[in-house]
N, C-alpha and C positions, 0 to 999 in steps of 0.2 A: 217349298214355297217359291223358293230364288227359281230354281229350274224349271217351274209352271211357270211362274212373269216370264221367264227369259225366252219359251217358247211358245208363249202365247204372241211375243216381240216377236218371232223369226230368228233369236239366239239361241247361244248353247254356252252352257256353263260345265264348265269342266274344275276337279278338285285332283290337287295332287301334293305329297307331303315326301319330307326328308327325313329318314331318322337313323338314327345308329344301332337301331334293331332290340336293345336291352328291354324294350316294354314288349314288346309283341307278345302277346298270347293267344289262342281261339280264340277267343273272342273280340280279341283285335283285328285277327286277321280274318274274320267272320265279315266285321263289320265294314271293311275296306275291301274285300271281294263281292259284297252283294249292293253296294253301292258304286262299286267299278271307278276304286278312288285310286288315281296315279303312286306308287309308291316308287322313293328312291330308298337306296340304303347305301348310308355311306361306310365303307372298309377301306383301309388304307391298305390292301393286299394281305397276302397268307400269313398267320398267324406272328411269326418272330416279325415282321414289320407293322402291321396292326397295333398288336400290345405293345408295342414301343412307343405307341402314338397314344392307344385310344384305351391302353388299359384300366380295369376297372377296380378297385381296391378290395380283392377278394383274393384266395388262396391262386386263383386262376385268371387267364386274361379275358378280353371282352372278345375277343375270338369266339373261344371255345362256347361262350355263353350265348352269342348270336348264331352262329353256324346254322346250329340244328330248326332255331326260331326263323332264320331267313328261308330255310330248305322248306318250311311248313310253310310258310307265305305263297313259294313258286305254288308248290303243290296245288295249293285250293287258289288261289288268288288267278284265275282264267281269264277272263274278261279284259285285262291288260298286260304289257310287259312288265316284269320287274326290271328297273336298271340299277344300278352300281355307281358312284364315283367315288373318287379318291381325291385325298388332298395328298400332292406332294410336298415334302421338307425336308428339311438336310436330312433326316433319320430317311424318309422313305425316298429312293429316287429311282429305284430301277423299275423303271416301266416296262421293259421287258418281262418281268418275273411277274410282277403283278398281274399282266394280261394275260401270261400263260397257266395262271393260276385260276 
């Protein structure tokens, strides 16, 4: 409804979300490619500095848990870039490593 007003005005409505990837599933990622809705994801770089930061309370970190769920995003999700940021903190600071990651 919002994106019919907005070009029936001569705008454009644009959607775009942040997340740390732990929900993602087909059918998230369904719903976010076919609507060609911005996606960020945030990782604090490869895994031993990630789960330092952003680990999840399970036998494993939240690395290992998003990896394969963000790789399923790239795949189907066409329509847009997927981007990345990072927060840095005393734990994480080499930006070097991250980017070549």
């Amino acid at each position: 409804m919002r994106k019919k007003k907005a070009k029936a005005e001569g705008r454009f409505v644009d959607f775009s979300l942040t997340t740390n990837g732990t929900l993602l599933n087909d059918e998230i990622i369904e719903f976010l490619s076919d609507r060609g809705i911005g996606v960020t994801v945030s990782i604090d770089g490869p895994p031993e500095m990630n789960d330092q930061v952003a680990g999840v309370r399970q036998c494993r970190g939240s690395y290992d848990i998003i990896a394969p769920r963000v790789k399923k995003l790239i795949a189907r999700h066409k329509s847009r870039a997927i981007a990345a940021r990072v927060t840095l903190t005393a734990e994480v600071t080499d930006v070097r490593k991250i980017f070549a990651t």
